[in-house]
N, C-alpha and C positions, 0 to 999 in steps of 0.2 A: 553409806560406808561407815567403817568405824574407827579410833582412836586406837593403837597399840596398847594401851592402856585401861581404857573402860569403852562397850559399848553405847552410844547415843539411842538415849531413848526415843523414842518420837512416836506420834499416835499413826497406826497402821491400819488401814482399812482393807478388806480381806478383798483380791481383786476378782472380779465377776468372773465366769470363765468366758464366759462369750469375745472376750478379750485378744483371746488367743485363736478363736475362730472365724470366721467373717466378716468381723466385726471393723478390725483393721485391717487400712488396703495403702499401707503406706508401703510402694514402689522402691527401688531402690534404683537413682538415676541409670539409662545406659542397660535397664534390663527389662524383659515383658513379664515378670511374676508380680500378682500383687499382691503376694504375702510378705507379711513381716519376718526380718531376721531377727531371731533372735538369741539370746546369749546371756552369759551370766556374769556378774565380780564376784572374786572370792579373793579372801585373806585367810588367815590363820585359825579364824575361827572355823572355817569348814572344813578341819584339819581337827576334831575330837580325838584327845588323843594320841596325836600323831599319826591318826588314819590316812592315807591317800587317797586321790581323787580319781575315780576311773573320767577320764578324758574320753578315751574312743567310748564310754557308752555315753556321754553327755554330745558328743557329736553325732550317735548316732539314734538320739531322743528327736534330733533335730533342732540342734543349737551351733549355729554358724559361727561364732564370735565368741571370745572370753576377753572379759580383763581380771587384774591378778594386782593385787596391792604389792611394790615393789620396797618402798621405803616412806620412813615420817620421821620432818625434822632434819637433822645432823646427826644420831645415831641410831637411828632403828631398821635395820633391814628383815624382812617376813623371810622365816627362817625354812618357808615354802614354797619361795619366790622363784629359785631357779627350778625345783621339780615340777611345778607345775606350767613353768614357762617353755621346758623339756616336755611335760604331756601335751601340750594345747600340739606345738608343732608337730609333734609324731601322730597326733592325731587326726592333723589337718585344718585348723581351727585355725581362722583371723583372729590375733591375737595383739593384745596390746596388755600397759603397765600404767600405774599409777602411783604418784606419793601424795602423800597427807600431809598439810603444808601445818611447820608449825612458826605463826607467825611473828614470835618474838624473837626467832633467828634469823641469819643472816640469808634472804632470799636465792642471792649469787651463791653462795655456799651449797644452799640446800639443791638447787641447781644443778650444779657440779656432780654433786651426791647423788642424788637420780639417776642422773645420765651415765654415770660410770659404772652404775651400777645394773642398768637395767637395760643398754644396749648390747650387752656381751650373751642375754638374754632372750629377749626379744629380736632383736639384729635389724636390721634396715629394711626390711618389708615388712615390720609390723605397723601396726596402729599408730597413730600419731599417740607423741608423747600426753598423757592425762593430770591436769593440775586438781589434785580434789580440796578444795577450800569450804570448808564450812564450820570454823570455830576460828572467832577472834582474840579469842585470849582478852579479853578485856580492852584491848586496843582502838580508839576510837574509830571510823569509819576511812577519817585522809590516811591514815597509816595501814590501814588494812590495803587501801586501795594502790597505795604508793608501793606497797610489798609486793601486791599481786603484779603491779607492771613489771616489777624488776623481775619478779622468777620470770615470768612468762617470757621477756625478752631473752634471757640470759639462755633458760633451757631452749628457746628455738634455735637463737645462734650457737649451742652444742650440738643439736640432731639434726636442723634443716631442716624440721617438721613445726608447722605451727601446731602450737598444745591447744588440745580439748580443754573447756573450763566443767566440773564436776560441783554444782550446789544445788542448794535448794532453794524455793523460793522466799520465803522468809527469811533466811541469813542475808540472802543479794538484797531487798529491798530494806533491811535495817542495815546491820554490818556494813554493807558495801553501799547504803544509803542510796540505793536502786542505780548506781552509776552505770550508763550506757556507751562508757568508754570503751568497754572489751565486747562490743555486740559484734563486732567482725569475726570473733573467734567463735567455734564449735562449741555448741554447746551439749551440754549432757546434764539434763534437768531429771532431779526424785523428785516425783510428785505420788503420793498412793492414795491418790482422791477415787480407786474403785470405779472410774469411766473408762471411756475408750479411747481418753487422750488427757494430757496434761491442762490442767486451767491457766489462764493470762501468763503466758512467761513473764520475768523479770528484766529489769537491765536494759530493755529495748531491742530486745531478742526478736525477732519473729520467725524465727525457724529451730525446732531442737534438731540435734543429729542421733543422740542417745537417749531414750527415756527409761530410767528404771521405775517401774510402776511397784513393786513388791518387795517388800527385805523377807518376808514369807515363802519364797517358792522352795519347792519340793520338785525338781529332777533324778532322772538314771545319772548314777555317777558320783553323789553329791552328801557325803551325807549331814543330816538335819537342813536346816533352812537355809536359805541363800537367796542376794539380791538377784532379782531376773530385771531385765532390760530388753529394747527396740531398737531397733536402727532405722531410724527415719529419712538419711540421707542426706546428702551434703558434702562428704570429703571428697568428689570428684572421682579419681583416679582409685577410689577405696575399693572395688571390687579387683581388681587386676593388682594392688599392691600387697597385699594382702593376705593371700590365700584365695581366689575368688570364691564369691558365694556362688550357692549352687552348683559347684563344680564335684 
């Protein structure tokens, strides 16, 4: 994902297609398909222009799921956030939100921010709320990790959803000093290692729920690039709360 302010570079490995074919057969609890769901994040940047996003053709490429950057910080709201959180659901689309945490602010704060902002949005049968963490600001590893606990508490006890954690694996095993404190929570791993699945998770993860494999995909609906993602399974109750898939 990226910064309201500058894209993060990061080295991209272009993903095989076999990827998307037979390749994966990650199930989604509670259902007999074994293909993968899949779906996209988008922020501002897939917004050239001020172009729109056709929603019903990205649904009807065969993408189940959207997330949608909602906020970063204590003032930046994605000035695309509610249209396209108005297309995923007229679309039909499991949809969820995310902020970009910025962590030399007040966690409670940014908390607050999120959630006022992105459940009049999203509404209560979307996606669990999404913490996207990966830039410490210079900030040592205990202070990253003492910020992470506070958002994460604070935004559950405004929505009643426990939040997805959104990194990579190189910022959790430095920045977050590989702490296996937040392995009960969802995770949602970028890895663009170009396989048919993410390498060693972090943290003491042993299960992802999300995996974006590509910041390069090209979909109907979309225009120029955009991160693609998996739904590997895990939030329980997520097809029936949702939007179900496959439906």
């Amino acid at each position: 994902m990226t910064s309201s302010s500058r894209k993060r570079v990061r080295a991209v490995t272009r993903l095989v297609p076999v990827l998307l074919a037979g390749a994966l057969a990650f199930a989604v609890p509670g259902t007999a398909s074994a293909e993968p769901y899949n779906g996209p994040d988008v922020a501002s940047w897939q917004h050239p222009g001020g172009s729109g996003i056709d929603w019903f053709a990205v649904r009807a490429s065969g993408h189940e799921f959207a997330m949608v950057k909602a906020t970063e910080g204590l003032w930046y709201v994605n000035p695309f956030f509610v249209q396209d959180g108005i297309g995923m659901r007229a679309a039909g689309m499991s949809r969820g939100a995310y902020h970009y945490a910025d962590v030399r602010e007040s966690p409670e704060a940014q908390a607050a921010f999120f959630a006022s902002t992105s459940f009049p949005v999203i509404g209560g049968d979307g996606l669990p709320p999404v913490l996207d963490i990966e830039d410490a600001k210079g900030l040592p590893p205990a202070a990253v990790i003492d910020w992470t606990r506070r958002y994460l508490n604070s935004v559950q006890a405004l929505t009643g959803k426990q939040p997805i954690i959104y990194t990579y694996p190189n910022f959790w095993r430095t920045a977050m000093a590989n702490t296996t404190e937040f392995s009960n929570y969802p995770l949602w791993i970028a890895d663009y290692n170009g396989r048919n699945e993410p390498g060693p998770l972090p943290g003491g993860w042993r299960h992802w729920t999300f995996w974006q494999y590509t910041s390069t995909g090209r979909i109907p609906g979309v225009n120029g690039n955009v991160d693609l993602n998996i739904y590997g399974g895990g939030l329980g109750d997520f097809g029936s709360s949702a939007n179900p898939f496959g439906s």
